[in-house]
N, C-alpha and C positions, 0 to 999 in steps of 0.2 A: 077183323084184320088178319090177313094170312100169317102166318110164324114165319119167318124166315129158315132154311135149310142151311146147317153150315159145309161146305167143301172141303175134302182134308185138299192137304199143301200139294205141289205137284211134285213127281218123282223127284229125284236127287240129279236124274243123269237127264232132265228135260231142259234144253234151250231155251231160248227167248223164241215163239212162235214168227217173231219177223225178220231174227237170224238168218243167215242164209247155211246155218249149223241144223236149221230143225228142218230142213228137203234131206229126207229119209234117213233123218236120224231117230232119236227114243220120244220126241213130243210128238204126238197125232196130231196136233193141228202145226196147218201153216198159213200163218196171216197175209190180208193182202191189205190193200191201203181204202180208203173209202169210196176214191173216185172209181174203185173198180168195179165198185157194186151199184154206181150212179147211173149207169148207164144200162141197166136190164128192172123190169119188174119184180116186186119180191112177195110171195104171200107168204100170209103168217102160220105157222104151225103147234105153237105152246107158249104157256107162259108158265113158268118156273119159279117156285116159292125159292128163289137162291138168288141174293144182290148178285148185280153186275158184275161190282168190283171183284168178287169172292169166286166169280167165275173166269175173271179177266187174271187173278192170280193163280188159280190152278192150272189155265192153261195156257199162261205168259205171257196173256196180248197184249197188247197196247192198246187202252181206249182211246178212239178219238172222237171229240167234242165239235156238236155241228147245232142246229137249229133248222126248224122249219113255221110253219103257222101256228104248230100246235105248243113254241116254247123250245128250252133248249133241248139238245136230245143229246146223249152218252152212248157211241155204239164201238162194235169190235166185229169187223168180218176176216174171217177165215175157213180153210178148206180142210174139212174131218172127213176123210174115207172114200175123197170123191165128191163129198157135197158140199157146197155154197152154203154154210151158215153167216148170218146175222143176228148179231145180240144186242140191243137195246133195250132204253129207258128212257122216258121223255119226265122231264120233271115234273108234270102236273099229272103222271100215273101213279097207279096206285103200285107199291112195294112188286119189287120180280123182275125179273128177266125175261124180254119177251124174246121171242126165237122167230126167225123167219128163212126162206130159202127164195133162191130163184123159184122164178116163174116156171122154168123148165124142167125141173123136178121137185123133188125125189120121185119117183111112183109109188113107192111106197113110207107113208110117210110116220105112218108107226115106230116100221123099221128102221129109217133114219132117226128119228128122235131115241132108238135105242142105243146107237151108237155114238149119239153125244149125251145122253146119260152116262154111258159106261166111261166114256173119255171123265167126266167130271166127278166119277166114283160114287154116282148115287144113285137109289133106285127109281122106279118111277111114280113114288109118292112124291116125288119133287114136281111132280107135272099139277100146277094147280086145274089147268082144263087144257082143253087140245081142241083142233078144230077135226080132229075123224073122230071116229070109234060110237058105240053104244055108247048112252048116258052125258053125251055131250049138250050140254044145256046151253044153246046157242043162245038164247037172252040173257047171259053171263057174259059172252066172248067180250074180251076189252075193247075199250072204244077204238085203241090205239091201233088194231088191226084191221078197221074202216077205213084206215086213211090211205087215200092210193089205193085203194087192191084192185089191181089188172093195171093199174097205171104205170109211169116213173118216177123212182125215188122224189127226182126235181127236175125242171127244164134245165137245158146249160144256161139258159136267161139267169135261173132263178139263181142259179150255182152260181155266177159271176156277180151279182146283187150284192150275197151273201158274203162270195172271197172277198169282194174291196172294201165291203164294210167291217168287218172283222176278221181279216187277214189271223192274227194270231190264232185264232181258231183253231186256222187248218195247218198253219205252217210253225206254233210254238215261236219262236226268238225269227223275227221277221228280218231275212237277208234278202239282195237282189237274187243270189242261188239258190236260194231256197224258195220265193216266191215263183221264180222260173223253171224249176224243177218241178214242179206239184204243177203247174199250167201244163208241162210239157209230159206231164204223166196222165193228166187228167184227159188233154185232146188227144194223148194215145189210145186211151181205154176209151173214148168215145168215136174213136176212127175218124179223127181230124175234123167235128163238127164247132170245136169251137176256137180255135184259130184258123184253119183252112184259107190259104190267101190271105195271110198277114204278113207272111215276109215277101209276095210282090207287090201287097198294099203298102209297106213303109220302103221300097224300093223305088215305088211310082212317084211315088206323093213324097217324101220324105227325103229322096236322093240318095237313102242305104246301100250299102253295096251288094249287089245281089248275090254276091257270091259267099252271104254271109248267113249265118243262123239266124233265125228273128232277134235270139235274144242278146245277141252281137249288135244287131243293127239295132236297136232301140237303148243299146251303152253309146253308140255311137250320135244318135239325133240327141239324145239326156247330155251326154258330154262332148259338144263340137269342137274343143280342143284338145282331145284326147281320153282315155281310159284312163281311170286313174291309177296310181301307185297301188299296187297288193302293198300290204291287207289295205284292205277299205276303211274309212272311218264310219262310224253311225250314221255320221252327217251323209255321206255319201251314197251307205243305201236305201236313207230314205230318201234321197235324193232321188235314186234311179228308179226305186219303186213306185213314186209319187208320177215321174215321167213314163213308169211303163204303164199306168193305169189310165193316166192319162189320152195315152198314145191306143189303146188297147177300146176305151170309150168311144174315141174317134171314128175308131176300126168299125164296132159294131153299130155305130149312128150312121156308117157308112152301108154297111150288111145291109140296116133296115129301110133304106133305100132301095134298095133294089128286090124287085119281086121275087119273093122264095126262097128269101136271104135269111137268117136269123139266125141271133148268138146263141 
């Protein structure tokens, strides 16, 4: 079993990585949210005797918690010097961090693993194996860097599966704003692949007003007598969540109907 490496703390004067304090300020990295990285292939580059966590406090991110076939998985993407890292751990791996990049780079990929060495203040005994250089014993590489490689992270199928069934996951304390914010984040970074023609689909079908955001016109079919009073109650966002998932299933039973449609 590998020893774990421990991280010292991160500077004094380092932001939260998701701050909008750490865009050129004293932290190297600046985090992006998951669904950004959802949408491009990643290959894998090291794996790193240093827990997650222990990398996720040095350099302030925020883990967030998702799952795929292989189990739950614990990751944190952010951008160090230019490049697209990913940090995960799937539960059923063995101790480390594994490290990944876009598909599109680095070219060099040594030298990007040095610069997130130095960002986490360690040397590069912390690299249990890598997938370049001399002496890389390619029947070691983890399993976990099989999965997907040249592929995508997830289909938006799978990604929508995934959000209805355990919503808290992705969005922590489950609001109608906050489930419709992380949608509305999510088909941006996928350049409108998985809402595209939902707000003239509940305009058509549903009698929304067309002059309205989707996620207006589906407060509006959930609540026919009106929006309710700010603040909302409990009751009320699950209310409108239950109706926007609902209405959102509709949508995509509808997609799959038509040829070369799909959520």
């Amino acid at each position: 079993m590998t020893e774990m490496i421990d991280l010292p703390e991160p500077e004094a004067n380092w932001a939260p990585a998701s701050s909008s304090t750490s865009v050129g300020g004293c932290n190297p990295a600046r985090q992006c949210s998951v669904f950004q990285a959802a949408t491009e292939p990643l290959i894998s580059l090291a794996l790193l005797a240093v827990e997650l966590d222990s990398v996720a406090r040095r350099l302030r991110l925020t883990v967030e918690e998702s799952w795929d076939e292989h189990g739950a998985l614990r990751a944190a993407f952010f951008t160090l010097d230019g490049t697209d890292f990913v940090v995960t751990h799937h539960e059923r791996d063995p101790a480390g961090t594994y490290v990944w990049v876009r598909k599109s780079g680095p070219v060099d990929p040594a030298g990007r693993m040095a610069v997130l060495l130095a960002a986490l203040g360690v040397g590069p005994d912390a690299i249990v194996c890598s997938t370049w250089g001399v002496g890389t014993d390619r029947s070691h590489v983890p399993g976990a860097w099989r999965r997907g490689r040249g592929g995508r992270v997830e289909s938006h199928q799978r990604f929508w599966e995934g959000f209805s069934k355990r919503t808290g996951m992705y969005v922590g304390r489950i609001t109608y704003e906050g489930v419709t914010a992380y949608l509305d984040g999510y088909d941006y970074a996928g350049g409108g692949a998985l809402l595209g023609g939902l707000r003239e689909w509940l305009a058509d079908t549903k009698q929304a007003g067309q002059n309205l955001v989707w996620s207006a016109q589906v407060v509006g079919v959930v609540f026919p007598g009106g929006r309710p009073a700010e603040p909302w109650s409990p009751e009320e966002h699950r209310q409108a969540v239950a109706g926007l998932f609902a209405l959102l299933d509709e949508f995509f039973a509808h997609l799959q109907g038509q040829p070369g449609a799909t959520p």
